[in-house]
ZAMARGU-4260 file (C-alpha; in steps of 0.2 Angstrom, whole numbers, plus 5000, padded with zeros to 4 digits):
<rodrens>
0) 5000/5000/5000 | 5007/5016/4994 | 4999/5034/5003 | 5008/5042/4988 | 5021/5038/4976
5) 5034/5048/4968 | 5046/5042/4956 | 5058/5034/4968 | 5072/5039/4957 | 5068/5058/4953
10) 5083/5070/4955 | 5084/5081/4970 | 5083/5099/4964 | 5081/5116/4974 | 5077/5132/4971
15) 5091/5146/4968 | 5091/5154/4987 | 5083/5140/4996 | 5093/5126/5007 | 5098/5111/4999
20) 5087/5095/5000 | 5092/5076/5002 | 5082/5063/5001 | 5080/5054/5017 | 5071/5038/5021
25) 5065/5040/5037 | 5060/5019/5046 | 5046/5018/5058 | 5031/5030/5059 | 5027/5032/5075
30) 5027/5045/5085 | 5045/5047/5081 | 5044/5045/5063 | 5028/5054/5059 | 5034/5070/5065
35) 5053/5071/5058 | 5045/5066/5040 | 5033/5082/5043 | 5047/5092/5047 | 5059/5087/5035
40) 5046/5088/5020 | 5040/5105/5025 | 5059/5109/5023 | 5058/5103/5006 | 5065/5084/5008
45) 5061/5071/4999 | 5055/5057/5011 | 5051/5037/5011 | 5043/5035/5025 | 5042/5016/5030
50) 5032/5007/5042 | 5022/4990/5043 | 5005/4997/5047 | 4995/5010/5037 | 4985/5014/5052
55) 4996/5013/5068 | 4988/5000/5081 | 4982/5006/5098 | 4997/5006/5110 | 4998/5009/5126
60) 5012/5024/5124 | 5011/5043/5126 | 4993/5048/5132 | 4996/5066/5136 | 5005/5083/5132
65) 5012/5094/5144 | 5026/5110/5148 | 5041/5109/5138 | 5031/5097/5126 | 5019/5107/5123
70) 5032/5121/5118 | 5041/5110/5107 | 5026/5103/5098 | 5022/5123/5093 | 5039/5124/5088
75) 5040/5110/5077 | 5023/5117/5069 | 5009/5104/5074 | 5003/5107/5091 | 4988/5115/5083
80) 4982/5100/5074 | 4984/5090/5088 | 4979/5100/5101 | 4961/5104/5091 | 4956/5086/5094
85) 4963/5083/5112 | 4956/5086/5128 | 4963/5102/5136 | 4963/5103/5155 | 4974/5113/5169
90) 4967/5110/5185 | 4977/5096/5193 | 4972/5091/5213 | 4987/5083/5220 | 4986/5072/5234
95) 4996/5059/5245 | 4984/5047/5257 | 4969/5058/5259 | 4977/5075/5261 | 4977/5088/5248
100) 4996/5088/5242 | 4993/5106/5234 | 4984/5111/5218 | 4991/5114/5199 | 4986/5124/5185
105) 4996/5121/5171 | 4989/5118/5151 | 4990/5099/5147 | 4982/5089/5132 | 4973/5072/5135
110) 4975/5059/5118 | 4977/5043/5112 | 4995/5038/5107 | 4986/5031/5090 | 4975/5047/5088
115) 4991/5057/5090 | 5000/5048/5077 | 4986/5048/5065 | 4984/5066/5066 | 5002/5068/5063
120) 5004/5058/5047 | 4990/5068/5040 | 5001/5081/5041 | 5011/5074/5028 | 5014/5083/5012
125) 5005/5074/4996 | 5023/5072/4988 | 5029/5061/5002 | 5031/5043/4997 | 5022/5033/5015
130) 5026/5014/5011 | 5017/5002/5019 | 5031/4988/5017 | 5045/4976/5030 | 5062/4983/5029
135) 5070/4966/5025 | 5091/4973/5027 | 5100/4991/5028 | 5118/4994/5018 | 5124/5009/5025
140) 5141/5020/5018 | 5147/5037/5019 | 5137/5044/5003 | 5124/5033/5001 | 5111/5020/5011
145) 5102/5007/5002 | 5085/5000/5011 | 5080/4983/5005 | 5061/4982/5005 | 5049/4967/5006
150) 5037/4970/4993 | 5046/4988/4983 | 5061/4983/4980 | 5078/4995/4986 | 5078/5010/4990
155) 5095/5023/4988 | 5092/5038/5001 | 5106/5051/5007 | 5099/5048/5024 | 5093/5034/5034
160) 5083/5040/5052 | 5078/5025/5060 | 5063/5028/5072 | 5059/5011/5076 | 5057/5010/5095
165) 5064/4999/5106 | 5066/4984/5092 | 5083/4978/5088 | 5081/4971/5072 | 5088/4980/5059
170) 5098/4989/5072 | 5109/4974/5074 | 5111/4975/5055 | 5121/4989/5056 | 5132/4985/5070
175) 5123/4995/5082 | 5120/4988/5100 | 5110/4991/5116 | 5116/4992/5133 | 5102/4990/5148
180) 5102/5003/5160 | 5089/4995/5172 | 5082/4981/5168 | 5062/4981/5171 | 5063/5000/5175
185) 5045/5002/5179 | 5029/4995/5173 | 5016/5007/5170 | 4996/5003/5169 | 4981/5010/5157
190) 4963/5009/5156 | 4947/5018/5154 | 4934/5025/5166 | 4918/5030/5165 | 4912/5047/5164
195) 4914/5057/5179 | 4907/5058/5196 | 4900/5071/5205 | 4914/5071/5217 | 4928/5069/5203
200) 4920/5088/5195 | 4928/5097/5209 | 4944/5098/5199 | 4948/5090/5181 | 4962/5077/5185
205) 4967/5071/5201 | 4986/5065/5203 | 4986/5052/5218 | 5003/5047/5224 | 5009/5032/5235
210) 5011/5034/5254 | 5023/5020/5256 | 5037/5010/5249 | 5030/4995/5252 | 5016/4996/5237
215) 5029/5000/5226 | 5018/5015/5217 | 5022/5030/5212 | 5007/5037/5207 | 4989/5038/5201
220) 4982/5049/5187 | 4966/5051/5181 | 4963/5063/5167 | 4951/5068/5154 | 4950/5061/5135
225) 4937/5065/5123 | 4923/5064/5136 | 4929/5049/5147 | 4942/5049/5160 | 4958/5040/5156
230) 4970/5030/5171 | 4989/5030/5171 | 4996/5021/5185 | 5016/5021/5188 | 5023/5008/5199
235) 5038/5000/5201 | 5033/4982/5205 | 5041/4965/5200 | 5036/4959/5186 | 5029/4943/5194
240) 5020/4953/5208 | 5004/4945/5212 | 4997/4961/5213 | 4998/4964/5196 | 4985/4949/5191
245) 4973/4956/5205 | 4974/4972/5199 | 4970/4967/5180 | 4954/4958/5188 | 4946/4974/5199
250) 4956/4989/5195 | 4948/5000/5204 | 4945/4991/5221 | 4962/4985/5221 | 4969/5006/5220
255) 4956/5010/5234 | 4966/4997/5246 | 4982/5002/5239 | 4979/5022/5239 | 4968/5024/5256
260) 4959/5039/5253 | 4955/5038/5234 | 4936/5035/5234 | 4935/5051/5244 | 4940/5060/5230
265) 4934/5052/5214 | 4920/5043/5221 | 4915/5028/5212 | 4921/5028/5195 | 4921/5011/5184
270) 4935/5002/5173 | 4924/5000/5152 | 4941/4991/5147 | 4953/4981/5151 | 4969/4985/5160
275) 4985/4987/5147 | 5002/4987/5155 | 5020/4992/5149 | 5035/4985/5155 | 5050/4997/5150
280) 5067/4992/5152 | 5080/5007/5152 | 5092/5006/5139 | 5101/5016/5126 | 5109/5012/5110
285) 5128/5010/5109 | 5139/5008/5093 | 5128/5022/5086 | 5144/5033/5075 | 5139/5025/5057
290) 5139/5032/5042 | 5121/5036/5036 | 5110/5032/5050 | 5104/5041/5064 | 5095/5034/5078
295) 5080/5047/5088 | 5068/5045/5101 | 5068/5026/5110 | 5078/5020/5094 | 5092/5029/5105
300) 5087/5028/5121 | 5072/5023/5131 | 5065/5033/5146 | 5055/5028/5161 | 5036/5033/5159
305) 5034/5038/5178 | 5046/5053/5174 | 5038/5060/5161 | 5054/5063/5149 | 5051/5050/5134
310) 5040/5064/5124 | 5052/5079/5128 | 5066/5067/5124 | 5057/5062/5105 | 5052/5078/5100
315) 5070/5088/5106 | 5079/5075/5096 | 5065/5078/5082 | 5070/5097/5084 | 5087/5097/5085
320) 5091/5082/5072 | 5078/5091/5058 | 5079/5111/5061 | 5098/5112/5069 | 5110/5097/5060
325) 5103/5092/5044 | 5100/5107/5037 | 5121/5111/5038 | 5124/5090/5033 | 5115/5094/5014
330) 5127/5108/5014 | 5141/5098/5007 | 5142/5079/5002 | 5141/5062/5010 | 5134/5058/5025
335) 5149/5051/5034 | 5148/5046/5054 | 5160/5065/5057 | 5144/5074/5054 | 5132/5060/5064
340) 5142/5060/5076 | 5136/5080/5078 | 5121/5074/5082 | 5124/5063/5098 | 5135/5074/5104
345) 5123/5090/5104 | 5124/5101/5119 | 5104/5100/5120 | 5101/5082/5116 | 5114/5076/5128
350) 5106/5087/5143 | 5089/5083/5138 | 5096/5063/5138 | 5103/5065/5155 | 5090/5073/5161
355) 5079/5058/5159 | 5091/5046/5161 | 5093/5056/5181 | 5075/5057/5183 | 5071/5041/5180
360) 5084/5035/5194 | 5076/5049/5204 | 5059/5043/5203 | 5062/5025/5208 | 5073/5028/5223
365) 5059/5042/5226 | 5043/5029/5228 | 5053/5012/5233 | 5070/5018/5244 | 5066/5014/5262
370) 5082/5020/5268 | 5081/5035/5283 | 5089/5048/5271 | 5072/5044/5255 | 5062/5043/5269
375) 5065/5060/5275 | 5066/5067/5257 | 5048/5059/5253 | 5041/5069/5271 | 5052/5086/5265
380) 5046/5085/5247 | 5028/5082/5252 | 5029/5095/5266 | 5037/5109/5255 | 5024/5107/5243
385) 5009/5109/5255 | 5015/5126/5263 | 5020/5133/5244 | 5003/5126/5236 | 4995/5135/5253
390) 5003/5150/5250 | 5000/5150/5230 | 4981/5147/5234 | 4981/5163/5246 | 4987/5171/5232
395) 4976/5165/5221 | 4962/5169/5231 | 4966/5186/5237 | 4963/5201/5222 | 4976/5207/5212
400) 4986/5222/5221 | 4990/5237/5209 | 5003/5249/5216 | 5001/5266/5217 | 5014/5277/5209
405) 5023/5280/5222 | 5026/5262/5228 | 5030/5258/5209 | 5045/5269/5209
</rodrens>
């Protein structure tokens, strides 16, 4: 199945005054993949984009957009379209067994990882060629990279970007490894709630963290999508935990007894679905200096989803490999590893990977460390939140003070 087709041969031209253009064959469209073929066509590339499905399947993966996201989904042009058919809310009620933690107001966007990447890939241009076909080998070299298709044959890109996730495939073609971080980093749960109650209107999304070590959870949000309210659990639990059957059999009974409190504040809501789970082990790529091929979002390296970093991970790499690098690469010939290299070893890129790789850590020692000096962090960090969220609503609450000249000066 072909979205559209151009002739796969066609030379690369550009118009006198405007950047030079490649063609780049981009594998995977996910997430990932979707949103550097956008931003690479609207640059005036010529993009293959490759993947197995022409619809992406439901996945339990990114289900909503937020801070430094959201300003870098506007920067790469398509926060608009999605955020017309997200759910937008800013009231967040934090809480930590049965007391009110503080209050948030901050914008986030509720949706679907599949609705997101759908909306996405209809971004793309007409003249990008969306192949709907099994990358069978890679030959990468320092001007060209040949893509050995299933059912259309090869393919001779400038540019190979491989978004492909955590598999390893065709990764191994190429000589590139993985090295695991943490093995079994964290195992989040989703699943679908009915509409809400009347105690869940008194705020739009409710984060409930663990009280304890001993549960192994970090926290519980509820949030809204397209009517409904949606549930992310993040835990840290062993894989073999008993819990974990339990919980897939009566959700929402088995989080009343693990987060005392709950029902208080969103009443009784009901599972319509069944409970999906993600087991993510922390890794990142190694061997990744070859000629041709660049690796971004999981590709490179995974993230842990109770810290919140994979989607500013995915969408700074999108930014900095499509509007900052490539755009100097087409500048003079070949594609050799000096100039991949520049990508792995960008200033922003490496922070943002750190950043996640820290946090992650940070958030597991966080919820399961029972040692005296996490367990006086937790009661700090809990406390420090209450009296600033106390303050904050004071604030709030009071009118807005306008000083009079001569306190202005």
């Amino acid at each position: 199945m072909v979205a559209h087709m151009a002739p796969a041969d066609r030379e690369t031209t550009s118009t006198p005054g405007m950047p030079k253009s490649a063609h780049i064959a981009i594998i995977g469209a996910g997430l990932s993949g979707s949103l550097a073929a956008v931003v690479l066509a609207r640059a005036g590339h010529r993009i293959t984009l490759i993947d197995k499905h022409a619809i992406c399947p439901k996945q339990f993966r990114v289900e909503k957009i937020a801070g430094r996201q959201i300003d870098l989904m506007r920067k790469l042009g398509l926060l608009g379209p999605v955020a017309d058919e997200a759910t937008l809310f800013r009231d967040i009620l934090n809480v930590r067994a049965g007391r009110v933690v503080d209050r948030t107001q901050a914008p986030h966007l509720g949706i679907l990882y599949e609705d997101i990447v759908r909306i996405v890939r209809a971004q793309l241009p007409p003249f990008v060629d969306f192949l709907i076909d099994d990358v069978r080998d890679i030959e990468t070299g320092p001007q060209t990279q040949n893509v050995s298709l299933a059912n259309h044959g090869p393919i001779t890109a400038d540019l190979v970007i491989m978004a492909t996730g955590m598999a390893d495939s065709l990764r191994h073609k190429v000589g590139i490894g993985r090295r695991v971080i943490t093995e079994k980093q964290s195992i989040s749960f989703g699943f679908t709630l009915t509409p809400r109650t009347e105690r869940a209107s008194a705020f739009q999304a409710i984060t409930y963290y663990g009280a304890g070590a001993s549960n192994r959870i970090d926290y519980l949000n509820i949030f809204p999508i397209a009517g409904l309210q949606r549930a992310n659990l993040f835990t840290f639990l062993d894989q073999d935990d008993p819990w974990i059957r339990e919980l897939r059999r009566d959700p929402m009974t088995e989080l009343h007894n693990a987060l005392p409190g709950l029902a208080d504040f969103v009443g009784k809501m009901e599972p319509i679905d069944r409970v999906q789970s993600w087991v993510m082990n922390l890794s990142v790529a190694e061997s990744v200096d070859q000629d041709g091929i660049v690796l971004i979002g999981d590709a490179f390296q995974t993230s842990c989803p109770a810290a919140g970093t994979g989607v500013t991970r995915l969408l700074t790499d999108i930014d900095r490999l499509c509007n900052v690098l490539i755009p100097r690469w087409v500048e003079t010939p070949g594609m050799g590893k000096e100039k991949i290299k520049q990508f792995y070893s960008d200033p922003v890129k490496q922070a943002t990977d750190s950043e996640a790789l820290h946090m992650a850590g940070y958030r597991r020692s966080f919820t399961i460390d029972r040692s005296l000096r996490w367990q006086f962090h937790r009661q700090q960090h809990f406390a420090r939140r209450r009296i600033a969220g106390y303050f904050n609503q004071t604030t709030r609450a009071r009118p807005l003070a306008v000083p009079n000249q001569a306190e202005a000066g």
